[in-house]
C-alpha positions as a Python dict, from the first residue, in 0.01 Angstrom:
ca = {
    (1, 'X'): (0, 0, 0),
    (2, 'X'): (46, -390, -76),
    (3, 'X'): (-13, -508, -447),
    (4, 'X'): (-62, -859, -518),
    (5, 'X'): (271, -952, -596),
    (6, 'X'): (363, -842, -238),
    (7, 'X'): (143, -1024, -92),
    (8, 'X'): (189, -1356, -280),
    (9, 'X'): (550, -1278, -192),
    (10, 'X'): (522, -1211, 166),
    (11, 'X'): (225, -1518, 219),
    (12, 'X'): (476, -1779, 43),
    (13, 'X'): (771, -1670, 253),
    (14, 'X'): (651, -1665, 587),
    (15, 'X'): (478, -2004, 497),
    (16, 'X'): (825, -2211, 333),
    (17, 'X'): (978, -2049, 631),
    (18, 'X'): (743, -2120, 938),
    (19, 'X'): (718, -2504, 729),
    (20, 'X'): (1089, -2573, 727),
    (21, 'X'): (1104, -2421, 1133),
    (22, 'X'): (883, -2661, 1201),
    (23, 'X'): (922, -3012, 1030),
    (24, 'X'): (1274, -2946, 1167),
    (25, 'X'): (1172, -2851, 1510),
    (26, 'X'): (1373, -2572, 1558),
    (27, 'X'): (1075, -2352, 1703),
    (28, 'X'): (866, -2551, 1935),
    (29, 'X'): (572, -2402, 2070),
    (30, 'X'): (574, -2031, 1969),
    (31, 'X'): (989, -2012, 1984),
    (32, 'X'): (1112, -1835, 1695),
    (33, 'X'): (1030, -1519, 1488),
    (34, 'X'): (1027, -1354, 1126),
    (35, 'X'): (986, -1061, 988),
    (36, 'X'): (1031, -931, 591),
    (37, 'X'): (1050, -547, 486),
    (38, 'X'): (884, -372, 174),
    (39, 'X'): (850, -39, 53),
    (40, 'X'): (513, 126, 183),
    (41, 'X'): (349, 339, -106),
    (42, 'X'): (-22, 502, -76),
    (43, 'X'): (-69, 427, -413),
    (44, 'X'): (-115, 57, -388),
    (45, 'X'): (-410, -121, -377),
    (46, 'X'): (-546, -175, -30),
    (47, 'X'): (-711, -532, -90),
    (48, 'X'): (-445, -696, 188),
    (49, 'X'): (-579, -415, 450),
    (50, 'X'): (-902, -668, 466),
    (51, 'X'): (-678, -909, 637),
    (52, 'X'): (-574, -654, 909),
    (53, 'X'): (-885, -453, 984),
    (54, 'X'): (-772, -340, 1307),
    (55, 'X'): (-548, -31, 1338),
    (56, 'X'): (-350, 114, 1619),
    (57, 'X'): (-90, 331, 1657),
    (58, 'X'): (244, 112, 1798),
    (59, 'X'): (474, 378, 1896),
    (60, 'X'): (397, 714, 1884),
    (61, 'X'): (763, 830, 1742),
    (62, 'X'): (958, 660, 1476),
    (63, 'X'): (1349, 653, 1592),
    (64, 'X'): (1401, 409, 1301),
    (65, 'X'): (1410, 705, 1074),
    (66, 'X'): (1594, 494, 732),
    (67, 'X'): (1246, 255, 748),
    (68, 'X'): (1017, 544, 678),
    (69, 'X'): (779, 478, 397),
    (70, 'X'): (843, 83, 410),
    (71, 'X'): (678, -169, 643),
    (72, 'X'): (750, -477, 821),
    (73, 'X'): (520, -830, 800),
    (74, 'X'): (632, -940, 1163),
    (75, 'X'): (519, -1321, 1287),
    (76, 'X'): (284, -1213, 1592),
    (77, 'X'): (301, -1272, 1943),
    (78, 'X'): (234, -1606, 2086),
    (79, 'X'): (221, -1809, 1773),
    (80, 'X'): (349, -2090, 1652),
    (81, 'X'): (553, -2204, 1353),
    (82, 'X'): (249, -2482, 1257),
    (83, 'X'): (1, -2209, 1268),
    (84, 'X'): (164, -1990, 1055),
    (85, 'X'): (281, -2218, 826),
    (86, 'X'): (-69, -2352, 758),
    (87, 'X'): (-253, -1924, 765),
    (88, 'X'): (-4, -1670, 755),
    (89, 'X'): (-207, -1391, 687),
    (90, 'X'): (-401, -1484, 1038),
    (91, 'X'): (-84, -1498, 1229),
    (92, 'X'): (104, -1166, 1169),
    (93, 'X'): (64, -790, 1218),
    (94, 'X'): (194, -540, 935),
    (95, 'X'): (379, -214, 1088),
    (96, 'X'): (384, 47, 872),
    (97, 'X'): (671, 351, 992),
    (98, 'X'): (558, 685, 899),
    (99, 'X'): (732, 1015, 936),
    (100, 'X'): (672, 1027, 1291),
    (101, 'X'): (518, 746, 1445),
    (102, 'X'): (468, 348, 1326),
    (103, 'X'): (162, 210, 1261),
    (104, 'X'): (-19, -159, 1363),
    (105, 'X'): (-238, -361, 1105),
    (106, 'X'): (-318, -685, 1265),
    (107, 'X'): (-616, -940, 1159),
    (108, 'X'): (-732, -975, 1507),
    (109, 'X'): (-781, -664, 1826),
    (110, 'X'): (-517, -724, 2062),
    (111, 'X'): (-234, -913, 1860),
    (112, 'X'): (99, -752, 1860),
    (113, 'X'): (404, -834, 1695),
    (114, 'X'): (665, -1090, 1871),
    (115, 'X'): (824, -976, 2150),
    (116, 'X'): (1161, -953, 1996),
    (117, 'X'): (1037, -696, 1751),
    (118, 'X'): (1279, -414, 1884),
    (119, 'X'): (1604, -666, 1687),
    (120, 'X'): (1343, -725, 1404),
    (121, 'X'): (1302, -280, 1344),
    (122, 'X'): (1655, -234, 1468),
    (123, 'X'): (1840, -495, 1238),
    (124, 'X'): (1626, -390, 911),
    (125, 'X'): (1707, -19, 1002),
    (126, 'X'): (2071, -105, 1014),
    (127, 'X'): (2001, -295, 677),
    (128, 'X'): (1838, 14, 511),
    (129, 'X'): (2101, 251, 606),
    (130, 'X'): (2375, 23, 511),
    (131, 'X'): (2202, 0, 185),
    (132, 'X'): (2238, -432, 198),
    (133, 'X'): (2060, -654, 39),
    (134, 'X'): (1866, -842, 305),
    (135, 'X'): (1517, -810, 367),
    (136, 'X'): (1447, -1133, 570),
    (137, 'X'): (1525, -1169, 901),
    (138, 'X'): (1462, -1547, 1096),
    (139, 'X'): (1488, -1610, 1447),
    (140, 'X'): (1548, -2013, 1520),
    (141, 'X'): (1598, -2189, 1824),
    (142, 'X'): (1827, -2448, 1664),
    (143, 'X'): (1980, -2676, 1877),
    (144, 'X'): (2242, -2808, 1761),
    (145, 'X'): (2373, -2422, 1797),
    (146, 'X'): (2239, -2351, 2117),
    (147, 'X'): (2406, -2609, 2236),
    (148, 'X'): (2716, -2455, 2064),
    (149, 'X'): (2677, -2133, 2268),
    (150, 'X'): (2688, -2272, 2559),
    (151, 'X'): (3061, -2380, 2523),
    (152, 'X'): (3286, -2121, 2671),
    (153, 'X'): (3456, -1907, 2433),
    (154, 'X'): (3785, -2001, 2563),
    (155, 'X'): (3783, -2351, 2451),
    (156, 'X'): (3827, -2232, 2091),
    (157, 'X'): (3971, -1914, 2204),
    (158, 'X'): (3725, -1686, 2015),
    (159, 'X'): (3499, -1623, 1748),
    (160, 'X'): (3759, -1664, 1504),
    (161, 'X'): (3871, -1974, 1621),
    (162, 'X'): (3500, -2111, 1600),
    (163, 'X'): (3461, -1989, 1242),
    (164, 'X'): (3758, -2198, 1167),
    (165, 'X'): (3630, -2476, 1331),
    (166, 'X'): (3317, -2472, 1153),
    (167, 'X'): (3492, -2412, 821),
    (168, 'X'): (3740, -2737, 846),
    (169, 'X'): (3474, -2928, 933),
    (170, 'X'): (3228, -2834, 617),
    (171, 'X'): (3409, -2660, 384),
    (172, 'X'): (3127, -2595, 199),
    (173, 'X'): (3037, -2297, 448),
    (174, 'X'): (3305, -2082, 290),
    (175, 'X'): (3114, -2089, -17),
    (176, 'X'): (2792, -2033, 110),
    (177, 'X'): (2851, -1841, 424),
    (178, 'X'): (3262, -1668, 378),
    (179, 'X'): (3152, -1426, 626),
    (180, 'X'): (3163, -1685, 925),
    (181, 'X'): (2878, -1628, 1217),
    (182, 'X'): (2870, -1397, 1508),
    (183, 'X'): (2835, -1505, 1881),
    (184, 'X'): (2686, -1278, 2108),
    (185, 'X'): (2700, -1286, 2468),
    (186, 'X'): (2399, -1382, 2679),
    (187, 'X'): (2143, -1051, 2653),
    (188, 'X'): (1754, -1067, 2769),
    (189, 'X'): (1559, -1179, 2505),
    (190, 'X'): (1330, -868, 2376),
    (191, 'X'): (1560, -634, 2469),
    (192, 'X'): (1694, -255, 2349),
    (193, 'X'): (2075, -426, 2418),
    (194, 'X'): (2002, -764, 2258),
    (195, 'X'): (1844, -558, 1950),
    (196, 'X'): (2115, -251, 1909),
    (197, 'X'): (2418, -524, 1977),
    (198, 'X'): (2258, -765, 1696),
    (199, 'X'): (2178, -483, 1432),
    (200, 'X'): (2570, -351, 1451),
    (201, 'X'): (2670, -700, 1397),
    (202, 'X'): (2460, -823, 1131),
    (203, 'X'): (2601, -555, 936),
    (204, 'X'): (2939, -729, 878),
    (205, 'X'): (2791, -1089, 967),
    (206, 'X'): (2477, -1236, 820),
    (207, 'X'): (2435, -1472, 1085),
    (208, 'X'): (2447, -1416, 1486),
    (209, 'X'): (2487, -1710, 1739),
    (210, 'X'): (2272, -1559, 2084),
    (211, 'X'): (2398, -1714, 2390),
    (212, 'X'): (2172, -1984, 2554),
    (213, 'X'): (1896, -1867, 2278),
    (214, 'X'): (1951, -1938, 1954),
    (215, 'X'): (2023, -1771, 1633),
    (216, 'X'): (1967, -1485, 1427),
    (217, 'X'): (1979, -1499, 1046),
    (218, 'X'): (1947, -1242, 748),
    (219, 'X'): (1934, -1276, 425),
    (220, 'X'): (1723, -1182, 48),
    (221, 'X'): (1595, -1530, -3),
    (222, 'X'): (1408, -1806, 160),
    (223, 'X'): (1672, -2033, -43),
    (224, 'X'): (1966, -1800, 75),
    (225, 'X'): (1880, -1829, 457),
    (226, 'X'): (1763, -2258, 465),
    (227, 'X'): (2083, -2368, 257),
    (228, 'X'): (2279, -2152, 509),
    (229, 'X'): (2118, -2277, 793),
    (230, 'X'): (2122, -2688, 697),
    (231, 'X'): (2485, -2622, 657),
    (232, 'X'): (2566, -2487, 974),
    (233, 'X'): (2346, -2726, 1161),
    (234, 'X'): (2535, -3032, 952),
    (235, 'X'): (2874, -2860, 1049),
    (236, 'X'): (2794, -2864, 1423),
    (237, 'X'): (2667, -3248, 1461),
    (238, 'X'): (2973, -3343, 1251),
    (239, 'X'): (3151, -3188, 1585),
    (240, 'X'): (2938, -3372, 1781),
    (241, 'X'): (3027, -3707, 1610),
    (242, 'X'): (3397, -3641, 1688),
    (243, 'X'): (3322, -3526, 2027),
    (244, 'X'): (3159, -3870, 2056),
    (245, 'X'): (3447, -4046, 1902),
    (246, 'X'): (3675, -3867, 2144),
    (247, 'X'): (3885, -3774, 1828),
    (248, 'X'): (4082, -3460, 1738),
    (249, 'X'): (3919, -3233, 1444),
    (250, 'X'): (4143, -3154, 1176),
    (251, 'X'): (4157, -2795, 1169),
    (252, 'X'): (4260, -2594, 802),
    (253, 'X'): (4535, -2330, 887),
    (254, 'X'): (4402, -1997, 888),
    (255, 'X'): (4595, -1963, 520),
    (256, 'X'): (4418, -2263, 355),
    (257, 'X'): (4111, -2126, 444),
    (258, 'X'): (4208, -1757, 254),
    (259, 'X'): (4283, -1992, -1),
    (260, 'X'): (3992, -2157, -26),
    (261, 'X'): (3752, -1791, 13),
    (262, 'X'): (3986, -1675, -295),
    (263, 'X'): (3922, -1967, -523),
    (264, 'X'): (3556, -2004, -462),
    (265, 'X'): (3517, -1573, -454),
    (266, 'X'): (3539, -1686, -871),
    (267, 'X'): (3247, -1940, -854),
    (268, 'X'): (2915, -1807, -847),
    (269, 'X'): (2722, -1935, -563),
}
């Protein structure tokens, strides 16, 4: 099961994440989700397993057949990013997908993993299959985006036309995210839709935009998803200044930005 390098690994990322969430208050009360995947091996030691004494079976089939033999460490339901932050191993369940069926570890009777946990197995499934390198997975409520989402697509006439929007303003985003983001229409949170229509995306895009929700972001690092996020958040409110200013962004032509993706492709990141 978990050795001790997993665990150090798995307490020190949910605790730099749930910390950055919340000095930044982009998870107020218990807004906001994540979840990190691991291979599952009987062999390991059990000594975690004393931090989730209580066992239940969570579904009774396992239709996420590329997880089998791994696990998830999901932030539970109805906490927030302060409590975690300060006791993770108190404040999430471990789901461990068999063969057949997917198993609940959680410190406490009764806790269950956040209610978005149907995007959290389906996007790490997709992941698997895929083969990419991404075991993270952060849900934010950032505003800054939400309030993004809420413009109508046909004021910048697409995702495409966002991207470049978002890539004239901070260039540095076609270093660190060349992919662009996602935006997803408006789907219930918690959803089978919200979590099958996410999981196909994130396999092209690292980073989906939900409409009137907030954000959904992948990635094999807790350096890899905050740099990613800080810069999209900075892009945005540099919009919002010009808004303000009632001025016209200047907008790179679809070729300077190839340009650009080509020359930095040769720079490591």
């Amino acid at each position: 099961m978990l050795n001790f390098k997993q665990e150090i690994e798995f307490s020190s990322t949910f605790s730099q994440l749930a910390t950055y969430l919340h000095d930044r208050g982009w998870a107020y009360a218990t807004g906001g989700n994540i979840s990190l995947r691991f291979p599952w091996k009987d062999t390991f030691q059990i000594s975690i397993l004393d931090n989730f004494p209580h066992k239940t079976i969570f579904l009774k089939e396992n239709p996420y057949t590329y997880l089998t033999n791994h696990a998830l460490v999901l932030s539970a339901s109805g906490t927030s990013m302060s409590e975690i932050a300060k006791d993770p191993v108190q404040h999430v369940v471990l789901c461990v997908f068999h063969t057949n069926y997917i198993e609940l570890y959680a410190p406490l009777e009764g806790i269950l993993p956040t209610s978005e946990w149907r995007t959290h197995f389906a996007v790490h499934h997709a992941l698997k299959k895929k083969s990419i390198d991404s075991h993270i997975l952060v849900h934010a409520h950032i505003p800054s985006l939400i309030a993004l989402s809420h413009i109508k697509v046909n004021v910048f006439r697409g995702e495409r036309k966002i991207n470049r929007l978002l890539f004239s303003l901070l260039p540095e985003l076609i270093i660190r995210l060349p992919e662009g983001i996602s935006i997803l229409s408006f789907a219930l949170p918690g959803s089978e839709k919200l979590a099958n229509t996410t999981a196909h995306t994130m396999l092209t895009s690292p980073i989906c935009l939900w409409q009137n929700h907030g954000i959904v972001i992948r990635g094999k690092s807790v350096e890899d998803i905050t740099e990613r996020l800080d810069l999209l958040d900075h892009a945005v409110h540099i919009y919002m200044q010009i808004n303000h200013m009632r001025l016209n962004p200047h907008l790179l032509s679809y070729r300077t930005i190839r340009k650009l993706k080509n020359i930095f492709s040769h720079y490591p990141h």
